[in-house]
MIBABA-350168 format. One record per residue: residue number from 1; z, x, y of N, C-alpha, C in turn. Coordinates in Angstrom, 1 decimal. Atoms other than C-alpha are relative to their C-alpha. Example, Ala and Ser with C-alpha at 12.3 -4.5 7.8 and 13.67 -1.06 7.14 Angstrom:
! residues 2
<r><pos>1</pos><n_up>0.0</n_up><n_east>0.9</n_east><n_north>-1.2</n_north><ca_up>7.8</ca_up><ca_east>12.3</ca_east><ca_north>-4.5</ca_north><c_up>0.0</c_up><c_east>0.9</c_east><c_north>1.2</c_north></r>
<r><pos>2</pos><n_up>0.0</n_up><n_east>-0.9</n_east><n_north>-1.1</n_north><ca_up>7.1</ca_up><ca_east>13.7</ca_east><ca_north>-1.1</ca_north><c_up>0.8</c_up><c_east>-0.8</c_east><c_north>1.1</c_north></r>
//
This chain:
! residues 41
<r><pos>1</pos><n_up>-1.4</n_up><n_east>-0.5</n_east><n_north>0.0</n_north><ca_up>-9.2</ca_up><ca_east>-15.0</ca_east><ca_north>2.5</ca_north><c_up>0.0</c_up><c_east>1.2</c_east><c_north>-1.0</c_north></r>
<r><pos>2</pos><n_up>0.1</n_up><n_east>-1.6</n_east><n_north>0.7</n_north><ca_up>-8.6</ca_up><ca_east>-11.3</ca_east><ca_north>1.1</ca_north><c_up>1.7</c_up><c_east>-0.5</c_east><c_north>-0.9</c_north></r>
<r><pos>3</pos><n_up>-1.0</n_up><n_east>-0.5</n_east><n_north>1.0</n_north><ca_up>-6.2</ca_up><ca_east>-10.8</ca_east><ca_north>-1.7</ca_north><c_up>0.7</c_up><c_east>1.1</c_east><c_north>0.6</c_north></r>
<r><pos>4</pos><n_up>-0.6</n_up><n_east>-1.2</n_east><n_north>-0.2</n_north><ca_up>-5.1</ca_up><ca_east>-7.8</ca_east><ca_north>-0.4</ca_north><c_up>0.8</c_up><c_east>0.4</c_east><c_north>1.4</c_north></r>
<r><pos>5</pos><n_up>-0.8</n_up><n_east>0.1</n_east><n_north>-1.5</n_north><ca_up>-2.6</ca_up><ca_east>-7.4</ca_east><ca_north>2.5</ca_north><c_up>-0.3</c_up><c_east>1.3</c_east><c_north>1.0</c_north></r>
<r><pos>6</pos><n_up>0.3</n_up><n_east>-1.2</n_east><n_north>-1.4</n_north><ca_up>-3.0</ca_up><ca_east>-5.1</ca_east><ca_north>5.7</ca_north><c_up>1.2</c_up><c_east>-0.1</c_east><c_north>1.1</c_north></r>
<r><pos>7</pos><n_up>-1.3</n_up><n_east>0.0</n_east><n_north>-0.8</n_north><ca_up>0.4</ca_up><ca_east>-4.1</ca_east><ca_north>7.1</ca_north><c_up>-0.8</c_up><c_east>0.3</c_east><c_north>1.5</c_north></r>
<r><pos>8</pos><n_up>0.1</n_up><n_east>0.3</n_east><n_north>-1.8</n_north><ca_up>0.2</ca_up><ca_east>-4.6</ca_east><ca_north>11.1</ca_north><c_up>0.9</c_up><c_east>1.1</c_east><c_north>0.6</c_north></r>
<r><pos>9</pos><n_up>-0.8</n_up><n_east>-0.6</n_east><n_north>-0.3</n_north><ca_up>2.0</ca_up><ca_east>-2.6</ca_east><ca_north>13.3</ca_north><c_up>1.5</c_up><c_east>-0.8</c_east><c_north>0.9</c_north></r>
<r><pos>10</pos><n_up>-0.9</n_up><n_east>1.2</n_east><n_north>-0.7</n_north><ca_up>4.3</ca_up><ca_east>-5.8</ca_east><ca_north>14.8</ca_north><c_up>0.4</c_up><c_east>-1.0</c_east><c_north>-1.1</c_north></r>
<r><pos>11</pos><n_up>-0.4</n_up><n_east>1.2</n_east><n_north>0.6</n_north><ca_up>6.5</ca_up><ca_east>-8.0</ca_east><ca_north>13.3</ca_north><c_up>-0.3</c_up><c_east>-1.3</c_east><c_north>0.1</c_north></r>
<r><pos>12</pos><n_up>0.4</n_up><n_east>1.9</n_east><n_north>-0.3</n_north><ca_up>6.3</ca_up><ca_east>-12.2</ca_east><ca_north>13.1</ca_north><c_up>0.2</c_up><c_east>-0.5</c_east><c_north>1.7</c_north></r>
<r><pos>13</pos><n_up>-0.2</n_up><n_east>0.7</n_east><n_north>-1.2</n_north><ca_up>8.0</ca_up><ca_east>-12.7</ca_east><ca_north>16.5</ca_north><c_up>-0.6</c_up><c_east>0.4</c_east><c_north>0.9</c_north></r>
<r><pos>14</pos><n_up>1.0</n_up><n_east>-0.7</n_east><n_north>-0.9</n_north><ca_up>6.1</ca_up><ca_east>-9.8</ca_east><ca_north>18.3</ca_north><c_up>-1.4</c_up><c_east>-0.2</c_east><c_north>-0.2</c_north></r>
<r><pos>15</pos><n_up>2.0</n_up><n_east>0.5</n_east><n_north>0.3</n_north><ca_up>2.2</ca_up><ca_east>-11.2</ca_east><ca_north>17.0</ca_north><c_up>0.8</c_up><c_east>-1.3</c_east><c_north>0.3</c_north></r>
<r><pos>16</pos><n_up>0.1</n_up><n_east>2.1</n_east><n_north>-0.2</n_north><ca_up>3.6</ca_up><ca_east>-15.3</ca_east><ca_north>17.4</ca_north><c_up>0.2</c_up><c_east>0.6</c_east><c_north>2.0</c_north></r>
<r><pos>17</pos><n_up>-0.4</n_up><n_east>-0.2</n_east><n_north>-1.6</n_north><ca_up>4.6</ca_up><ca_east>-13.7</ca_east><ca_north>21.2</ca_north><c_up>-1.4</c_up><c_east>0.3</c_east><c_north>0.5</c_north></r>
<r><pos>18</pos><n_up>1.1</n_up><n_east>-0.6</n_east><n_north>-0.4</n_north><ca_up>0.9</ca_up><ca_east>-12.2</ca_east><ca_north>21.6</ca_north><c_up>-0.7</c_up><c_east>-1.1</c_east><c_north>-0.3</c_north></r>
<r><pos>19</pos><n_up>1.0</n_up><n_east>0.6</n_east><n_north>0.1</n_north><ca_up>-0.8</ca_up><ca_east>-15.1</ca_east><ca_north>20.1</ca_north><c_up>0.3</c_up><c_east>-1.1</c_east><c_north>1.7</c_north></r>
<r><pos>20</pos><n_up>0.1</n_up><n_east>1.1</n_east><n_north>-0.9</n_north><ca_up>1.0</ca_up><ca_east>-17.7</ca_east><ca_north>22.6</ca_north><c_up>-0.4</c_up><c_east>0.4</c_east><c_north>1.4</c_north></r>
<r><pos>21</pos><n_up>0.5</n_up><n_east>-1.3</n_east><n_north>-1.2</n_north><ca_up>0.8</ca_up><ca_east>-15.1</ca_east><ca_north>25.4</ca_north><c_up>-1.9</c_up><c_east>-0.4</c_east><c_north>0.1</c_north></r>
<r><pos>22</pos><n_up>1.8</n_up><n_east>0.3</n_east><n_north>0.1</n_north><ca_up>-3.2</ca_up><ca_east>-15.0</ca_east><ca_north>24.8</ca_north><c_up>-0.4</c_up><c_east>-1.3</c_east><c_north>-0.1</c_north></r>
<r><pos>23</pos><n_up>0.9</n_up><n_east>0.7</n_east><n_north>-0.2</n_north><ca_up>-3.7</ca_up><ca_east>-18.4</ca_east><ca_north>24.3</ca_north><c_up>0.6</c_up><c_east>-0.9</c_east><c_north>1.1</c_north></r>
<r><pos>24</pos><n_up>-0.5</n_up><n_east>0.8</n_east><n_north>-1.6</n_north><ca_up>-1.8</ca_up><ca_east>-19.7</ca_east><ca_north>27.8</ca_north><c_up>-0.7</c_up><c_east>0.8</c_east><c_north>0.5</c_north></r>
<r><pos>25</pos><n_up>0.7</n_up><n_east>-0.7</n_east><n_north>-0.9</n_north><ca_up>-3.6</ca_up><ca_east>-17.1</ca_east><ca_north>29.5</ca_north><c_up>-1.3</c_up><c_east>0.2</c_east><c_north>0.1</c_north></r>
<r><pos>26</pos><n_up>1.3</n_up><n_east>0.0</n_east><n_north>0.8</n_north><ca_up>-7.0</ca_up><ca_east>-18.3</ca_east><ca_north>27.8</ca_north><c_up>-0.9</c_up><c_east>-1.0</c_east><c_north>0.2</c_north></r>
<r><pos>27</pos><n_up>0.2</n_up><n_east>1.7</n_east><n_north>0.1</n_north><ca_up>-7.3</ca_up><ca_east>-21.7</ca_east><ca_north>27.4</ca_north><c_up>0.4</c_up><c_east>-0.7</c_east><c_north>1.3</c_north></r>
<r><pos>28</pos><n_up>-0.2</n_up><n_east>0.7</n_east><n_north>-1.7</n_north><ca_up>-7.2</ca_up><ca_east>-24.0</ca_east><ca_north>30.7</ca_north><c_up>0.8</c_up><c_east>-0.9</c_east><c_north>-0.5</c_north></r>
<r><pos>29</pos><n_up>-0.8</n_up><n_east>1.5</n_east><n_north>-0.1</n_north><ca_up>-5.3</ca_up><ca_east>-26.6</ca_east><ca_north>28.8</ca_north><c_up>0.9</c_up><c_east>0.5</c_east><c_north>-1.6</c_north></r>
<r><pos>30</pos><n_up>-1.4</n_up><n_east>-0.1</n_east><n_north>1.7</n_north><ca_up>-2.6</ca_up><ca_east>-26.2</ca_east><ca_north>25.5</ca_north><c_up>0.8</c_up><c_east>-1.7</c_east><c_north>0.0</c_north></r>
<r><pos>31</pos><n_up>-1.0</n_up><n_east>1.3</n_east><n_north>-0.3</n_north><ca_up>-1.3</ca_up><ca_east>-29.5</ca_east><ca_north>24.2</ca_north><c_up>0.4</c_up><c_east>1.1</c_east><c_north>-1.6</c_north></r>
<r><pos>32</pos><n_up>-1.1</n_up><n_east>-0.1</n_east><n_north>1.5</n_north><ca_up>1.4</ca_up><ca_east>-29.0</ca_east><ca_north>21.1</ca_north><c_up>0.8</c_up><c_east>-0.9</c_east><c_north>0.0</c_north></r>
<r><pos>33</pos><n_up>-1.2</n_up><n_east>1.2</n_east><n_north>1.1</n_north><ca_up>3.5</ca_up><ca_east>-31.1</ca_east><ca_north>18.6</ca_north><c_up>0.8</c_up><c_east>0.8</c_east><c_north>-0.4</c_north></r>
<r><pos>34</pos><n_up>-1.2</n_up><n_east>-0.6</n_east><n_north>1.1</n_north><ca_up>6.7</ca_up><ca_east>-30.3</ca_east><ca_north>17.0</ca_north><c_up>0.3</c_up><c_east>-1.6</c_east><c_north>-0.1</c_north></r>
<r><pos>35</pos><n_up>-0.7</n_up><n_east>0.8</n_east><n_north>0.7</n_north><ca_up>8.0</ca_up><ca_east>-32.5</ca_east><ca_north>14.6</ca_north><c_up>1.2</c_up><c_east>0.5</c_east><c_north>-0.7</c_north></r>
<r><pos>36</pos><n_up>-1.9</n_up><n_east>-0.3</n_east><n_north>0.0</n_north><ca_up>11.8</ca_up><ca_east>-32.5</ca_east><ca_north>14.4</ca_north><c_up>0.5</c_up><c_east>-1.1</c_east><c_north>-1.3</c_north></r>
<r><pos>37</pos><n_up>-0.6</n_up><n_east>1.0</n_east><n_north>1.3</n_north><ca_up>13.2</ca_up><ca_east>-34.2</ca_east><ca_north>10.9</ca_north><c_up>1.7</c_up><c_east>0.1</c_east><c_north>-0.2</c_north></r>
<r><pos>38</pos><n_up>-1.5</n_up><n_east>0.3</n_east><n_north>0.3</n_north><ca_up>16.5</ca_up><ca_east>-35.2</ca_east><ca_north>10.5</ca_north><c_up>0.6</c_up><c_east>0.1</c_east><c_north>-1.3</c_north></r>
<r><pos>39</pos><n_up>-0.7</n_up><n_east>-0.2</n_east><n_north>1.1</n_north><ca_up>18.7</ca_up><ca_east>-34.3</ca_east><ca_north>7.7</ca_north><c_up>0.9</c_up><c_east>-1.3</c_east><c_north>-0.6</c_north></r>
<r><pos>40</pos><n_up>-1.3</n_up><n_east>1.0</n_east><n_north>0.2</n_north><ca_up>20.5</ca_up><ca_east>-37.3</ca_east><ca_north>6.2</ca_north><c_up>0.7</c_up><c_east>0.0</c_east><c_north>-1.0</c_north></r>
<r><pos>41</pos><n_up>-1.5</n_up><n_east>-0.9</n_east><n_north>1.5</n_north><ca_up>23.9</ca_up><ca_east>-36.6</ca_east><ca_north>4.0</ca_north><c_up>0.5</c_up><c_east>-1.1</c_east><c_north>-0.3</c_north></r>
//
């Protein structure tokens, strides 16, 4: 990992849209998790 940053020309939501984009159109199979936590007050 570099210390040093390297501005992109895309923001967070336009690269997270190209990664999932590329890897449904890649991969023959995608499993995913989301874990959902509840707030208790």
């Amino acid at each position: 990992m570099s210390i040093y940053k390297i501005p992109l020309p895309l923001n967070i939501l336009e690269a997270a849209r190209e990664r999932i984009t590329w890897t449904l159109n890649t991969l023959p199979r995608v499993v995913s998790h989301f874990l959902a936590a509840k707030t208790l007050v």
